[in-house]
KEKE-3310 file (N, C-alpha, C; in steps of 0.2 Angstrom, whole numbers, plus 5000, padded with zeros to 4 digits):
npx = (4844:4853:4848:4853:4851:4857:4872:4874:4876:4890:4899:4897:4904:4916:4918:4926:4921:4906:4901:4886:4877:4865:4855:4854:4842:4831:4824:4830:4844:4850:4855:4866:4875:4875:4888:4896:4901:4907:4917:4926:4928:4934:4945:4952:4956:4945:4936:4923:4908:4892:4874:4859:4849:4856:4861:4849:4846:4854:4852:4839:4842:4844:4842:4838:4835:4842:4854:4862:4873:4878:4887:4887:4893:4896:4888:4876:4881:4882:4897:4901:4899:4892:4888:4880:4880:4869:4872:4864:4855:4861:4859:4872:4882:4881:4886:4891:4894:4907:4903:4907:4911:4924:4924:4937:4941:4938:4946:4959:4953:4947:4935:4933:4940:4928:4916:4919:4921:4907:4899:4905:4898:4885:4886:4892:4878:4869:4875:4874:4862:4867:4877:4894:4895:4902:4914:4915:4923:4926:4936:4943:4959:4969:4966:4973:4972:4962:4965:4973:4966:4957:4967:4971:4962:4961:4957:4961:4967:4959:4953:4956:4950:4947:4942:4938:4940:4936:4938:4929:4934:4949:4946:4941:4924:4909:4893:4882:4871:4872:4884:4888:4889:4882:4883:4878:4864:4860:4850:4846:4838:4830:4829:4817:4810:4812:4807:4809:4813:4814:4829:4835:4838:4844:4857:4860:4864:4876:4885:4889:4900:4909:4922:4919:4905:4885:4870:4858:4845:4825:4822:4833:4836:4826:4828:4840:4834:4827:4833:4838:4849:4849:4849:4835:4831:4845:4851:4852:4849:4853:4848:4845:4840:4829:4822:4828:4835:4852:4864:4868:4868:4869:4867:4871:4870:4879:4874:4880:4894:4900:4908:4920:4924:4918:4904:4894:4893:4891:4895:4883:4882:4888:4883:4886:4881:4890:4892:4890:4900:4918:4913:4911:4903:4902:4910:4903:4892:4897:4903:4891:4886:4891:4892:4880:4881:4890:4883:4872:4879:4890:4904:4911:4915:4912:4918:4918:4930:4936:4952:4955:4950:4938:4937:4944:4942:4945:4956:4951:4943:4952:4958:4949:4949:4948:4957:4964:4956:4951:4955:4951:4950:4946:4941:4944:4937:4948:4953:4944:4938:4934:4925)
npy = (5104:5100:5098:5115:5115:5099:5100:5108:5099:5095:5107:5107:5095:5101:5109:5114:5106:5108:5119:5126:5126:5132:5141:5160:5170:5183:5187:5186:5189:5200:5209:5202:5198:5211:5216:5204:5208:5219:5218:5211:5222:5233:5224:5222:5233:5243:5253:5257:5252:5241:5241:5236:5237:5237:5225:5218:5224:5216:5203:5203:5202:5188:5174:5169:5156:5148:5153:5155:5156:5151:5150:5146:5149:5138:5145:5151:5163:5170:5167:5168:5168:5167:5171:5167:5178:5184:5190:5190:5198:5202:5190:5189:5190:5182:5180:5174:5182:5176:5180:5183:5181:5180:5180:5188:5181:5169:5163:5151:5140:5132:5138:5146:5141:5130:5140:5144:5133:5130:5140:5141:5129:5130:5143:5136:5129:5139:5146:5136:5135:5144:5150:5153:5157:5164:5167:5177:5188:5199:5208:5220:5228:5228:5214:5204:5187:5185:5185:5177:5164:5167:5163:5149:5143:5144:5157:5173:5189:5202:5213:5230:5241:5261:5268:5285:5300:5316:5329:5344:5354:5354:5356:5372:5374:5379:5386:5389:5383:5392:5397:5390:5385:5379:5371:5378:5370:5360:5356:5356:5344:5339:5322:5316:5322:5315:5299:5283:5272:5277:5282:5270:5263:5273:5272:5262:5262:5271:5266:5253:5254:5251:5242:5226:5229:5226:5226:5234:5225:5228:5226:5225:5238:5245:5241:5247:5260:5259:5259:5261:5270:5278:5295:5304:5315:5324:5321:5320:5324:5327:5334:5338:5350:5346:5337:5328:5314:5311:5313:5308:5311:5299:5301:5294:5290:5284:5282:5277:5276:5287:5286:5283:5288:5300:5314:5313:5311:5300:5300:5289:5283:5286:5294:5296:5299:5292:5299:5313:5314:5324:5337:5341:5337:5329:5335:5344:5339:5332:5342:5351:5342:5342:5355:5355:5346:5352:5365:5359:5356:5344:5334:5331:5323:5306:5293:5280:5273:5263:5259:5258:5265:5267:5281:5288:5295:5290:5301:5313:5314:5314:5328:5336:5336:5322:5310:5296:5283:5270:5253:5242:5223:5213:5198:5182:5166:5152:5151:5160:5172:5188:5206)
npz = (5274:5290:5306:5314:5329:5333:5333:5343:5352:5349:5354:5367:5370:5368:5376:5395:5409:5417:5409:5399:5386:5374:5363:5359:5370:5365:5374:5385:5387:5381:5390:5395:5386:5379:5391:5389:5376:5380:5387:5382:5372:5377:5384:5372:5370:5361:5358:5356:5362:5368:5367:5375:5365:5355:5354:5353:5340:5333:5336:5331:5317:5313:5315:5329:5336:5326:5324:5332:5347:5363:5378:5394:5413:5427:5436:5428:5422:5407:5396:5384:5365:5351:5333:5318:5305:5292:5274:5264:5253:5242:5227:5221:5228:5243:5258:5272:5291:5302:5319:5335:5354:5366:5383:5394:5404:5403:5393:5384:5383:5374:5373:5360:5350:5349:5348:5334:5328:5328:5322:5310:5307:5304:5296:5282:5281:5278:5265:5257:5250:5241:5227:5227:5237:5250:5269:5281:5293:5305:5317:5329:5326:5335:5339:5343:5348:5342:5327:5326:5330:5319:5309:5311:5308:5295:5289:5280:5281:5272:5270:5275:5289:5295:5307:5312:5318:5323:5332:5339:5347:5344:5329:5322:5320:5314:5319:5309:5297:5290:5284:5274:5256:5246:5231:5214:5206:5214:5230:5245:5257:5269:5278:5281:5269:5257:5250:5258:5250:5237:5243:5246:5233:5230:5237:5236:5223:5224:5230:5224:5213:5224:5234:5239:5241:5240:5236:5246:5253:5255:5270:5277:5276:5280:5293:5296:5296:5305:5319:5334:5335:5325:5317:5311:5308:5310:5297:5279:5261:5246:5231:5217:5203:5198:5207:5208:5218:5223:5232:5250:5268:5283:5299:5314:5333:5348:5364:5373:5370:5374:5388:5382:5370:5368:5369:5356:5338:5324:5306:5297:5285:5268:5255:5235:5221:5205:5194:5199:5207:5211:5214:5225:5235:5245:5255:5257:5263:5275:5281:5283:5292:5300:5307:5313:5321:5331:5334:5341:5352:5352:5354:5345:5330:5322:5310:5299:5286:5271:5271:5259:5251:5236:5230:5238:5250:5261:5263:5260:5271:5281:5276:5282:5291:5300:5310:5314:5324:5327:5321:5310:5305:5290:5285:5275:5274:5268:5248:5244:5232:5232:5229)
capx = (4848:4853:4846:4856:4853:4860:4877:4876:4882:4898:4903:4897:4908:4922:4919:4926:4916:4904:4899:4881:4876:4861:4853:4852:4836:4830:4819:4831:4850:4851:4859:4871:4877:4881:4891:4902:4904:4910:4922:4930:4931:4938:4951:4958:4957:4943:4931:4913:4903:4886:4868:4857:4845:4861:4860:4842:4844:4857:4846:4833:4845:4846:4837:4841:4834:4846:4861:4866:4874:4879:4890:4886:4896:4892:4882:4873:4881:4885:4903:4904:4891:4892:4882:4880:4877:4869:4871:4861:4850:4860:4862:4880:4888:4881:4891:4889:4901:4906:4903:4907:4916:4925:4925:4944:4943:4938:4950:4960:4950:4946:4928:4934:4938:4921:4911:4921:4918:4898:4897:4907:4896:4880:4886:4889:4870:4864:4877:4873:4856:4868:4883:4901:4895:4909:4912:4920:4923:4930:4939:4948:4966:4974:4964:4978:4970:4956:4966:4978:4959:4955:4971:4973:4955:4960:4958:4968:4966:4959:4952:4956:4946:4948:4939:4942:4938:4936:4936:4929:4942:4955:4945:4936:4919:4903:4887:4876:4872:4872:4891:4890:4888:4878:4883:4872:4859:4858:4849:4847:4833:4827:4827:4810:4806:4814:4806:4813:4814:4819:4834:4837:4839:4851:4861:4864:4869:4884:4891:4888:4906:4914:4927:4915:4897:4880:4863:4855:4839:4820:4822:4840:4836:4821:4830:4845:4832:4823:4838:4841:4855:4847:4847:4835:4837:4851:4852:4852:4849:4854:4845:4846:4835:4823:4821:4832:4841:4860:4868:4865:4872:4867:4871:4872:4871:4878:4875:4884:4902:4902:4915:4923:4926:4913:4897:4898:4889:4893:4892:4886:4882:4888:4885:4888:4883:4897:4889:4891:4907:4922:4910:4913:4896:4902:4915:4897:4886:4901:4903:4885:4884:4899:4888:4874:4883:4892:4875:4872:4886:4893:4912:4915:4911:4918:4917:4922:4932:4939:4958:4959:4942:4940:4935:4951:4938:4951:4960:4945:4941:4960:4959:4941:4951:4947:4960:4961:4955:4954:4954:4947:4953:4940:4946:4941:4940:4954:4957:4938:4940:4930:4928)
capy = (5107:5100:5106:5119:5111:5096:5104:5109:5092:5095:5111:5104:5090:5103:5113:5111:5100:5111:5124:5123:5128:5136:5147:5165:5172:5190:5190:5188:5190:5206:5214:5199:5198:5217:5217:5200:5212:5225:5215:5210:5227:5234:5220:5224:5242:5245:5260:5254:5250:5240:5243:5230:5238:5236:5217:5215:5226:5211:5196:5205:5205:5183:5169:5168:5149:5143:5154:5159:5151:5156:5147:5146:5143:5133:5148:5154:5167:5170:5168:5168:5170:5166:5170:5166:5183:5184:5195:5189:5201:5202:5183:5187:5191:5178:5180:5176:5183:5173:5184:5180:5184:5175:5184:5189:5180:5162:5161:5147:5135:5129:5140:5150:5135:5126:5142:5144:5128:5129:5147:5139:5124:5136:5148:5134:5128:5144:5144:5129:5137:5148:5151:5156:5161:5167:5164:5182:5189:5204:5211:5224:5226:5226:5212:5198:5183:5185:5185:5171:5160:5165:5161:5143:5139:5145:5163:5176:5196:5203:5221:5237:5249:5263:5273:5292:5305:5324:5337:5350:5356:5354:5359:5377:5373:5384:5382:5390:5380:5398:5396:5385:5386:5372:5372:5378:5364:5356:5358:5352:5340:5336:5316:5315:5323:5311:5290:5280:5266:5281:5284:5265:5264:5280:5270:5254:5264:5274:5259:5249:5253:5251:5235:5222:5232:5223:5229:5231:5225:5233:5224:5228:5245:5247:5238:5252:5269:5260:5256:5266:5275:5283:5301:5307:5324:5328:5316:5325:5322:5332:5334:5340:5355:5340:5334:5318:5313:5311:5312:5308:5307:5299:5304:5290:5295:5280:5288:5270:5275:5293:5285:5281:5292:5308:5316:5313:5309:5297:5300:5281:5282:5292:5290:5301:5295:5292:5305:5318:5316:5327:5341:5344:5336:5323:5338:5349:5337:5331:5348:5353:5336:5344:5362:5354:5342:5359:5368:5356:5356:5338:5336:5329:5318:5297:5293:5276:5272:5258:5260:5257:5267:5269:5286:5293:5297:5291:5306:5317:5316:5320:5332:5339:5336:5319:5307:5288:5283:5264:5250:5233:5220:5208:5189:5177:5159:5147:5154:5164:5176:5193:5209)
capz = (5279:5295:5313:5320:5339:5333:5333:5350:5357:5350:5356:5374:5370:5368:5383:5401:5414:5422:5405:5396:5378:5370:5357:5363:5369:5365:5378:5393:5384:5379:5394:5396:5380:5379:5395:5388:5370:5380:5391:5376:5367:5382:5384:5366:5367:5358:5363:5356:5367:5364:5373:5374:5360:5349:5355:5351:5333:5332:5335:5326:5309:5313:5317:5335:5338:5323:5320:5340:5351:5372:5383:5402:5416:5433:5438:5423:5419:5398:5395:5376:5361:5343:5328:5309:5302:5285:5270:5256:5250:5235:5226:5219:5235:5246:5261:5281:5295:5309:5324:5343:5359:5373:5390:5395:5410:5400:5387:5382:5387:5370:5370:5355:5344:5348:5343:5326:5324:5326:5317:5302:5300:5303:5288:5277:5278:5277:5261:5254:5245:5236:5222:5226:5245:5254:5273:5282:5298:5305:5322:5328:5323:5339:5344:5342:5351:5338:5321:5328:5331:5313:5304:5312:5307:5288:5289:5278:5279:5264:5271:5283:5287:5297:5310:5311:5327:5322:5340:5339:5350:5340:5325:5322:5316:5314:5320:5307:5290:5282:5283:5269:5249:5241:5223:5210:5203:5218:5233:5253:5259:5275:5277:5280:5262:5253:5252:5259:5244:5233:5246:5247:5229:5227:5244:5232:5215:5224:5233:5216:5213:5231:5235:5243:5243:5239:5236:5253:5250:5261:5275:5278:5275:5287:5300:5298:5298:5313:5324:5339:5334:5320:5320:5303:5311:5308:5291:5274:5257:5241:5225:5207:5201:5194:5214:5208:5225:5222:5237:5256:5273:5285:5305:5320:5339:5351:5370:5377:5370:5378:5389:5379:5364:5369:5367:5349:5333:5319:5297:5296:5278:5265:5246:5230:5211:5202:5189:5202:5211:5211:5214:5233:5239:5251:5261:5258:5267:5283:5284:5286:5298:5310:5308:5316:5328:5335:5336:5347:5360:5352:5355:5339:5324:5321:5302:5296:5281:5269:5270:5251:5246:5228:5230:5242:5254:5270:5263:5259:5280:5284:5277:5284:5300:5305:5313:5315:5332:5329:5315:5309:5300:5287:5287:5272:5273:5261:5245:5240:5229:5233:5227)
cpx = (4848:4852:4851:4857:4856:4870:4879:4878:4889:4901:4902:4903:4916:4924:4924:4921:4913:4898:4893:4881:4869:4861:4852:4845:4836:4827:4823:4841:4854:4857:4865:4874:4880:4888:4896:4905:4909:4915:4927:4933:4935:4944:4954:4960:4952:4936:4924:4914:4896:4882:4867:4852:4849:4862:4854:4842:4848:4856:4840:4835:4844:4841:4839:4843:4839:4852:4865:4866:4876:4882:4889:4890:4893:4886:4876:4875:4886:4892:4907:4898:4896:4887:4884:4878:4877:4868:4870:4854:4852:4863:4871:4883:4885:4885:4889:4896:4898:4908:4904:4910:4917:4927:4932:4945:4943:4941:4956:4959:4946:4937:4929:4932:4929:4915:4913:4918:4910:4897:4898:4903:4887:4877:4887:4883:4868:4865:4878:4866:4859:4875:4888:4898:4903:4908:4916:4919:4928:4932:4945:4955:4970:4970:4969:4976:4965:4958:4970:4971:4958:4960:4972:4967:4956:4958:4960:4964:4963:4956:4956:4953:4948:4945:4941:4938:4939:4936:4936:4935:4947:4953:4940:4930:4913:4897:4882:4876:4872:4878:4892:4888:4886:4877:4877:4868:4858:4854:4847:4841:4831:4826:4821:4805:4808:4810:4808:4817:4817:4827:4839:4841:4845:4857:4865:4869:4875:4886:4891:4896:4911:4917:4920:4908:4893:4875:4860:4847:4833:4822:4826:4839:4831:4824:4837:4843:4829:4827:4838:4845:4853:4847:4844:4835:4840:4855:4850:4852:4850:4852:4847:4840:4827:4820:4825:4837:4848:4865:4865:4868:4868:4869:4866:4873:4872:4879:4879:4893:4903:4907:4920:4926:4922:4908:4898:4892:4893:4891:4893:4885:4881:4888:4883:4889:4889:4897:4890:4896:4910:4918:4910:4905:4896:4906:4909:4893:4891:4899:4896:4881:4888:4896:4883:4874:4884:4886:4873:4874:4888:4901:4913:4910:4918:4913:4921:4924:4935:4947:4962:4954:4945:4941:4940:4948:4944:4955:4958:4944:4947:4960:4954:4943:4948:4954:4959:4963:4957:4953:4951:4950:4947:4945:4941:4941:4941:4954:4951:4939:4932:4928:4921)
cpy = (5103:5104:5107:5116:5105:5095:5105:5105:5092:5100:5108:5101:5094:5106:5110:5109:5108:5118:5121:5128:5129:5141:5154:5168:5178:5191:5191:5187:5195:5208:5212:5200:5207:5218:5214:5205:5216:5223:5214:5215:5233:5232:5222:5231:5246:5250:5259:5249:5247:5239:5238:5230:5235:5229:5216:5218:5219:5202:5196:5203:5195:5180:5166:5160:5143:5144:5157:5153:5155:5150:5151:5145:5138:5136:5152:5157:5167:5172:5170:5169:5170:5168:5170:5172:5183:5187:5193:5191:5204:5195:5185:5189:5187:5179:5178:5176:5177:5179:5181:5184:5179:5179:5182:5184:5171:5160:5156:5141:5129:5133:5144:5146:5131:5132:5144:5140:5128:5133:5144:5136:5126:5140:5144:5129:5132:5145:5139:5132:5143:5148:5154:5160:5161:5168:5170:5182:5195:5205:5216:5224:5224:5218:5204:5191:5180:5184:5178:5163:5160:5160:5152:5139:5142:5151:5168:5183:5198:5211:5224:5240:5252:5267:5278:5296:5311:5327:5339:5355:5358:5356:5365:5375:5379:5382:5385:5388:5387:5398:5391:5385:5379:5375:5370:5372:5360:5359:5353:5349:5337:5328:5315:5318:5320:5303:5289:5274:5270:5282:5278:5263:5269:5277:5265:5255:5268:5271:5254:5248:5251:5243:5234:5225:5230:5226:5227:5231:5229:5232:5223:5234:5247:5247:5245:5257:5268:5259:5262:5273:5280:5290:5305:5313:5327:5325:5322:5323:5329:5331:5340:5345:5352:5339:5329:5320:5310:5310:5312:5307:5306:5298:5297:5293:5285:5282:5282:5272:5283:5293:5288:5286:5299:5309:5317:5309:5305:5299:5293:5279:5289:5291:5297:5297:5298:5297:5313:5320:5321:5335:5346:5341:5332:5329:5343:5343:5336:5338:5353:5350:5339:5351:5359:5350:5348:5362:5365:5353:5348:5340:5337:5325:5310:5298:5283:5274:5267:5263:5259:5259:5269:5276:5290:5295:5297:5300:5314:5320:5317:5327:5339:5339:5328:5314:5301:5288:5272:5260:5244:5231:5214:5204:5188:5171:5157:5153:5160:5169:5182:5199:5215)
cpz = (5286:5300:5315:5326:5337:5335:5339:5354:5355:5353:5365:5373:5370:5373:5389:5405:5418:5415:5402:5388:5376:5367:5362:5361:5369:5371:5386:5395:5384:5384:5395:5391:5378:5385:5391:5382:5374:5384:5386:5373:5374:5385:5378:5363:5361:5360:5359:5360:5366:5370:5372:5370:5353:5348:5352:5342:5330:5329:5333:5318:5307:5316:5324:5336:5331:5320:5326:5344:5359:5374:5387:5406:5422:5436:5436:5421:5411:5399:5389:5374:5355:5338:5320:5307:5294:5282:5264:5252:5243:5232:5225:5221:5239:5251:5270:5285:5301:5314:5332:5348:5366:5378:5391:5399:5410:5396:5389:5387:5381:5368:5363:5350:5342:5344:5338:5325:5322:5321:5312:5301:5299:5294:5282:5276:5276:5270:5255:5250:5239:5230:5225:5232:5248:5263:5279:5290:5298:5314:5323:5326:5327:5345:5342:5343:5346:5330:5322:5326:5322:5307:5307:5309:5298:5284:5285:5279:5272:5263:5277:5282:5296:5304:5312:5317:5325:5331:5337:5341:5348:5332:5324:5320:5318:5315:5317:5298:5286:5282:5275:5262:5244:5233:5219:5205:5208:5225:5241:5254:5266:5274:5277:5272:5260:5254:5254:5253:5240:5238:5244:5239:5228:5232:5238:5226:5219:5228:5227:5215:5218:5231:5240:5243:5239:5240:5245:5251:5258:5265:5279:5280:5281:5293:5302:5299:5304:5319:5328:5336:5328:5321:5312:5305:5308:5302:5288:5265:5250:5235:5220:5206:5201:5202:5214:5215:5222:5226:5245:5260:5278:5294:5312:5327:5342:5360:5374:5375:5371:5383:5386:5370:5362:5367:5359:5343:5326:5311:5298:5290:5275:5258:5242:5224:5208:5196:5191:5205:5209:5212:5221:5237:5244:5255:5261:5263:5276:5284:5286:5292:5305:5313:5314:5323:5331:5338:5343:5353:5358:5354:5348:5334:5323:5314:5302:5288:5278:5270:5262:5245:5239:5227:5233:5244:5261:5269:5262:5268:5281:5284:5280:5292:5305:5306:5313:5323:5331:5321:5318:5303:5296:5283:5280:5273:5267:5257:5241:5238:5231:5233:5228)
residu = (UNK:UNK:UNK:UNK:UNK:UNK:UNK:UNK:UNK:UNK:UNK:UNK:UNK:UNK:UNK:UNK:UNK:UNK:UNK:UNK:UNK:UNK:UNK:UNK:UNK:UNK:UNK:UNK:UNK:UNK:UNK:UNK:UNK:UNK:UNK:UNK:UNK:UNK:UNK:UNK:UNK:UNK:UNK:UNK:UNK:UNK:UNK:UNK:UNK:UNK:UNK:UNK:UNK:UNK:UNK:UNK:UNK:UNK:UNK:UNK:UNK:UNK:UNK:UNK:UNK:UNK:UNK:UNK:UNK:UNK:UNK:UNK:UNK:UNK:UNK:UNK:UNK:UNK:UNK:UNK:UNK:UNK:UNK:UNK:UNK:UNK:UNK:UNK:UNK:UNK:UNK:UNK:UNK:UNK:UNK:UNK:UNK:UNK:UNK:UNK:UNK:UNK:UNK:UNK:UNK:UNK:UNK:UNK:UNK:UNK:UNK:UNK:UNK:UNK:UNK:UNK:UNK:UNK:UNK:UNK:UNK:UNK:UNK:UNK:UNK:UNK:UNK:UNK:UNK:UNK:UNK:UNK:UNK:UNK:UNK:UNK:UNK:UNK:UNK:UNK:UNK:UNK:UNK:UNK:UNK:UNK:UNK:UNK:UNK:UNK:UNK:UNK:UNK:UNK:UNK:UNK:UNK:UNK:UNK:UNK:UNK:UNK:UNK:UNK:UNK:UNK:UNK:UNK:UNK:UNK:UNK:UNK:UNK:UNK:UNK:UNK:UNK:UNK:UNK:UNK:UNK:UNK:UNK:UNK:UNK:UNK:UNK:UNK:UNK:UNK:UNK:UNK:UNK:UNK:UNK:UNK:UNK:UNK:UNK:UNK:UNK:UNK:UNK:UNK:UNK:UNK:UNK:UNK:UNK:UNK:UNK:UNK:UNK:UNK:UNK:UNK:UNK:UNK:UNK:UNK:UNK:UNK:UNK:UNK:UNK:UNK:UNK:UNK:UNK:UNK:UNK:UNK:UNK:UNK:UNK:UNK:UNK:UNK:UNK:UNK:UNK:UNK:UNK:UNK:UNK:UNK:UNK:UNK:UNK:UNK:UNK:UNK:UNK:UNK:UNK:UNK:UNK:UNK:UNK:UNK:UNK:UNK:UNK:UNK:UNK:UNK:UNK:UNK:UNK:UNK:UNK:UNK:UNK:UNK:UNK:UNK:UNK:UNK:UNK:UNK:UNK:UNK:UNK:UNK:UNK:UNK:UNK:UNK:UNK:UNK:UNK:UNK:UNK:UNK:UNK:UNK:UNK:UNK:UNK:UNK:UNK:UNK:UNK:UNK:UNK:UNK:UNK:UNK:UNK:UNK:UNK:UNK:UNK:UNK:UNK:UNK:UNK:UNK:UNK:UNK:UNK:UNK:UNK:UNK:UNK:UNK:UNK:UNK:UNK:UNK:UNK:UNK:UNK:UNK:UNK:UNK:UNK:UNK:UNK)
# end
């Protein structure tokens, strides 16, 4: 494998006179780096918002010193940021995103190009130790400036997904889980009574059959139950007479996009074996997720969804009352085929 810093002379070399280039550091980025994200998703209209813990879970998930990159200007201050984000904790989807942002105020200047360029030759080193890797990226929908950049560098669309916004306000909800009827042979669980390894395990067989979904392997999984935003609280798991776990959801708190879309709680994962579907246990668990948010004076509940789920989940939360707030678009590069 080639070094990563070697690479760095070329994007200098693409820069304008006066910009510099290095790896981003954890220890003194963090705050910069969420501002530039938030410049950016504010400019395209999009209402997340990222802390600077949300940056460090970030540069936690990568190799900062060989898959990040930071443009400078004259006066230090980060303009841009790139990274190779890797997903290959399962061999037969091998896959890395290119991630980035160019502050509104620097654009076309040629920095976007130079960190595609680097991201790209980044993911196919990382790529180069595997089979039929795949090279993706995603941004929001209305973010135009950003699909335009991918489709010239070889890009094509190949998903949407959705993101959904329940009010309270605008929907009656209840605040006492006895409102609610958990069908017979099953029963409700506190996150903390379940393993975690047993949960991880039940998380990978009911995305098993989803468009694009890959075994999250431990270290994946730790990094998601220890991440800020966590909330096991108000997380839930459903079991079988037997104790077997079957279904689970799991509930997201970001206090950064309260601006921006209200005092509010996320379903960030939600899965149901495919042995047990059609049974009502996914609109039993939101629905006990939106009891417990209300309880707690939240406004509302954000969900996201594939726009092409196998499952008719987008049209499961319609009906539960949730709405689309914003979208995402997931790019491939050339002609890879992925599924």
């Amino acid at each position: 494998m080639s070094d990563p810093h070697a690479h760095l002379s070329t994007v200098i070399a693409a820069l304008p006179r006066g910009y510099s280039v290095r790896h981003a550091d954890p220890a003194r980025d963090l705050e910069a780096l969420a501002e530039l994200v938030n410049a950016v998703a504010e400019d395209v209209g999009e209402p997340i918002r990222y802390s600077a813990d949300d940056m460090r879970e970030n540069l936690d998930a990568v190799e900062p010193a060989n898959d990040t990159i930071v443009v400078s200007d004259a006066a230090g201050s980060i303009v841009a940021w790139g990274s190779a984000y890797r997903v290959t904790d399962d061999p037969s989807k091998p896959r890395v995103f290119l991630m980035g942002a160019v502050h509104p105020q620097q654009r076309a200047q040629g920095i976007g190009r130079a960190l595609f360029t680097w991201t790209h030759a980044r993911a196919e080193e990382i790529l180069a130790a595997y089979h039929n890797g795949t090279i993706q990226a995603h941004c929001t929908d209305t973010d135009e400036r950003t699909q335009h950049l991918y489709a010239r560098f070889g890009m094509r669309p190949i998903r949407w997904y959705t993101s959904m916004q329940l009010h309270f306000s605008r929907r009656p909800t209840s605040r006492d889980l006895a409102t609610t009827t958990i069908p017979a042979g099953y029963h409700a669980r506190a996150f903390h009574e379940v393993d975690a390894e047993v949960l991880r395990r039940l998380r990978n067989d009911c995305f098993s059959d989803h468009w694009g979904a890959s075994e999250m392997g431990g270290e994946a999984w730790a990094q998601l139950l220890g991440s800020s935003g966590f909330r096991p609280n108000d997380s839930e798991i459903l079991v079988t007479d037997e104790g077997t776990p079957v279904a689970y959801q799991l509930t997201f708190e970001y206090p950064q996009d309260s601006a921006t879309i209200g005092h509010t709680q996320w379903v960030g994962n939600l899965g149901v074996q495919r042995q047990h579907r059609g049974r009502g246990l996914a609109t039993l668990l939101i629905e006990r997720h939106l009891i417990r948010a209300r309880a707690r004076d939240y406004e509302g509940s954000m969900i996201d969804v594939d726009a092409d789920s196998l499952t008719g989940a987008n049209k499961l939360y319609e009906r539960i009352g949730y709405a689309r707030r914003f979208g995402e678009v997931r790019y491939i590069l050339g002609d890879a085929s992925f599924s």
